[in-house]
PALO-453610 format. One record per residue (C-alpha): residue in three letters; x, y, z. Coordinates in steps of 0.05 Angstrom, whole numbers, padded with zeros to 5 digits, always signed. Example, Ala and Ser with C-alpha at 12.3 -4.5 7.8 and 13.67 -1.06 7.14 Angstrom:
// residues 2
ala+00246-00090+00156/ser+00273-00021+00143/
***
This chain:
// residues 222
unk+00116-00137+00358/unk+00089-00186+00306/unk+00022-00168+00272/unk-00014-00227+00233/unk-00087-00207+00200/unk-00127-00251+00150/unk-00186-00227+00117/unk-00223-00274+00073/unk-00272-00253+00023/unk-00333-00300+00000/unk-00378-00291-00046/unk-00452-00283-00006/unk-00429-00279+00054/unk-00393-00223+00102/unk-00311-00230+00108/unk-00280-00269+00162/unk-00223-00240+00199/unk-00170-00267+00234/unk-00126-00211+00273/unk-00074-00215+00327/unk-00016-00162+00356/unk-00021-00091+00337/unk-00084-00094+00281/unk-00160-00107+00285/unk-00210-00098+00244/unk-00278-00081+00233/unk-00343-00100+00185/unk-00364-00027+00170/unk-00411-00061+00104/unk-00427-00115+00069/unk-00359-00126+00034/unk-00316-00075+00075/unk-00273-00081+00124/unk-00234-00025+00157/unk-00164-00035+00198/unk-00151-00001+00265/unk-00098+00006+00302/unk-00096-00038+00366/unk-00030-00016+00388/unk+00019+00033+00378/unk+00049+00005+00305/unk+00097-00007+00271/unk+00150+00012+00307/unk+00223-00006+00297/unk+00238-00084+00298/unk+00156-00100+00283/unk+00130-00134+00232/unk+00068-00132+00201/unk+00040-00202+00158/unk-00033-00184+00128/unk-00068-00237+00082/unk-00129-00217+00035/unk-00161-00265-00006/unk-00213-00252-00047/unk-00257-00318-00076/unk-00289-00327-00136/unk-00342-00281-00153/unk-00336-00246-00087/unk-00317-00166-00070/unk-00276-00135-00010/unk-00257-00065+00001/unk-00205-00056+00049/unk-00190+00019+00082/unk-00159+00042+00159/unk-00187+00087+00198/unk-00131+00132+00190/unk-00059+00143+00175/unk-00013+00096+00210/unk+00046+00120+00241/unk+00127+00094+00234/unk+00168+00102+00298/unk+00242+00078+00310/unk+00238+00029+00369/unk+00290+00028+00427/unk+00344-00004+00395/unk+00321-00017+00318/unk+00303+00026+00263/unk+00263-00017+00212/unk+00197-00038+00215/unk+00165-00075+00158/unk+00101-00102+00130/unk+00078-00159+00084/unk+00021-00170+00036/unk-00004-00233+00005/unk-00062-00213-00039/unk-00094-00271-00079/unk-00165-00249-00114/unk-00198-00295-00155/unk-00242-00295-00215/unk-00291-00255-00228/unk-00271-00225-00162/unk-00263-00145-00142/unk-00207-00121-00088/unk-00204-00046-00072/unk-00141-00042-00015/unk-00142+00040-00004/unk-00104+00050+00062/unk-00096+00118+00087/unk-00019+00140+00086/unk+00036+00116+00132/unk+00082+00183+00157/unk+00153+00153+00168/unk+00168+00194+00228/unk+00233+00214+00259/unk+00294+00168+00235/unk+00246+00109+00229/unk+00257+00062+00170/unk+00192+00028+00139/unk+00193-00023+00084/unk+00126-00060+00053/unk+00128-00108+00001/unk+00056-00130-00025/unk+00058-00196-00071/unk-00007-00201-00116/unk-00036-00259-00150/unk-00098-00243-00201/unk-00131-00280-00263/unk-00157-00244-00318/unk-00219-00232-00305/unk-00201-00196-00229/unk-00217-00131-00213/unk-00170-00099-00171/unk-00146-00027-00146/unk-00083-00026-00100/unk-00064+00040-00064/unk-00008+00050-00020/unk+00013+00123+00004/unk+00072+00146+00040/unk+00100+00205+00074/unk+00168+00224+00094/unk+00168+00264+00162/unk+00120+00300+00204/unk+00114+00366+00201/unk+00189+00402+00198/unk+00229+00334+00196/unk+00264+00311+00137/unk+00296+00250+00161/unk+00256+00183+00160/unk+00262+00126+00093/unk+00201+00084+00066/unk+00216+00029+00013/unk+00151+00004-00030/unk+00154-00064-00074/unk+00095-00087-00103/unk+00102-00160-00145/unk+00030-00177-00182/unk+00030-00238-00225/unk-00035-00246-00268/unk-00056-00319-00282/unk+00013-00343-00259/unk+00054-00301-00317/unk+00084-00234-00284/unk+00049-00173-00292/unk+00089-00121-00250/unk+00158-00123-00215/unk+00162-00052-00186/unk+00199-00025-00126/unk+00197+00058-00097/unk+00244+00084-00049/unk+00243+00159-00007/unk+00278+00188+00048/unk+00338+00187+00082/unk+00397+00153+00038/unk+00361+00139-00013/unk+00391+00148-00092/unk+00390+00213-00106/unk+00360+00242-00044/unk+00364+00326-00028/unk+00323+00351+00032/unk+00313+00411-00018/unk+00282+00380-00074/unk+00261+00316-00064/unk+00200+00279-00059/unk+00179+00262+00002/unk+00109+00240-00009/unk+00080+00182-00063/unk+00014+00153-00077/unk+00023+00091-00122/unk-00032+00057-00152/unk-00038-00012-00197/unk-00107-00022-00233/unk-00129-00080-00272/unk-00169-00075-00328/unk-00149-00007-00347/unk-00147+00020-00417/unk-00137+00087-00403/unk-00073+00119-00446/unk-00012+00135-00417/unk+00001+00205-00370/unk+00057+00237-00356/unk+00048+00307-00328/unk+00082+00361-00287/unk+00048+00405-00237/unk+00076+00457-00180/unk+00089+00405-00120/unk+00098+00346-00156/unk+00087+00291-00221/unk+00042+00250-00248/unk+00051+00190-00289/unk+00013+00130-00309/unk+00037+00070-00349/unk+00000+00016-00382/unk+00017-00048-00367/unk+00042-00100-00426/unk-00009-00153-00406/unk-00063-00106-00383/unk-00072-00048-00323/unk-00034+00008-00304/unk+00008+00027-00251/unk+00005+00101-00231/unk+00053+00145-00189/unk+00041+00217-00157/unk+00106+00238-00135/unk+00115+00309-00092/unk+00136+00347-00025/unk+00074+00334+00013/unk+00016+00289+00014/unk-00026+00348-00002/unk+00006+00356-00074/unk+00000+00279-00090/unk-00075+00258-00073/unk-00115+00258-00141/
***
């Protein structure tokens, strides 16, 4: 299945949405919009295309209803997803999805490209979790490129789950919560805790991107 969804932000008016396959989505306030699941996705062989743009002077928070759900399909393992994020100045974007659980041997890959001036407010979240309950197979791939008034800002790319670099069933992560913020001026964190890490890093032109790394969603959200 193919999934395309637009959501265009304005500045005084309500966002207009343009959704077809296995998204809609819903005005739940002014500048919010929350995603919900139309059909059972992604599975393996769909892909996802969402658009967010965010004018001048306007604000959008984007959320889902709940956590989305990674199945192999009947003959393919991958699913993936694109973002095209474009917020303009003296806009504000908040995209805080609830997580995606890469179930079974399923195979989910997101890349999110982001295009932001300096005077954009933004907060990206993405979470992921390897397995339901008592599985340990399952891969999700995470690449987020931001560019901030055409000059890069952020070329950064996670991986977890089956075949990965590095991977144990043991010991290693199988949950993350990434986050990119712009402006942030908050100093650098880089801390250890039982279940998981912690580290933020500011960003040479300005932001930060943060990562919670652990076993379980429970031991990465803040």
């Amino acid at each position: 299945m193919r999934t395309a969804l637009t959501i265009v932000a304005e500045r005084g008016r309500t966002p207009r949405i343009q959704a077809s396959g296995g998204l809609a989505a819903r005005i739940t306030a002014h500048d919010t919009v929350h995603l919900i699941s139309a059909a059972a996705t992604p599975l393996g062989g769909d892909h996802l295309e969402i658009a967010l743009r965010v004018g001048p002077g306007a604000s959008l928070t984007v959320r889902t209803v709940a956590a989305a759900l990674a199945l192999p399909g009947a003959d393919q393992l991958v699913s993936t997803a694109r973002w095209s994020i474009e917020v303009g100045p003296d806009a504000e974007l908040l995209l805080d999805p609830e997580p995606m659980v890469v179930a079974a041997d399923a195979d989910h890959r997101t890349h999110t490209r982001l295009e932001l001036t300096s005077s954009s407010r933004v907060t990206v979240r993405e979470r992921a979790q390897i397995g339901r309950t008592g599985e340990v197979g399952g891969r999700w791939s995470g690449a987020l490129h931001a560019d901030l008034d055409g000059i890069p800002l952020l070329r950064h790319r996670l991986e977890l789950g089956a075949g990965t670099v590095g991977h144990d069933v043991l010991d290693a992560p199988m949950a993350v919560l990434s986050e990119l913020v712009y402006p942030d001026e908050r100093p650098a964190v880089v801390e250890r805790y039982p279940g998981g890490s912690w580290v933020r890093m500011p960003l040479a032109a300005g932001g930060s991107l943060g990562t919670r790394l652990g076993r379980a969603l429970a031991t990465v959200n803040p």
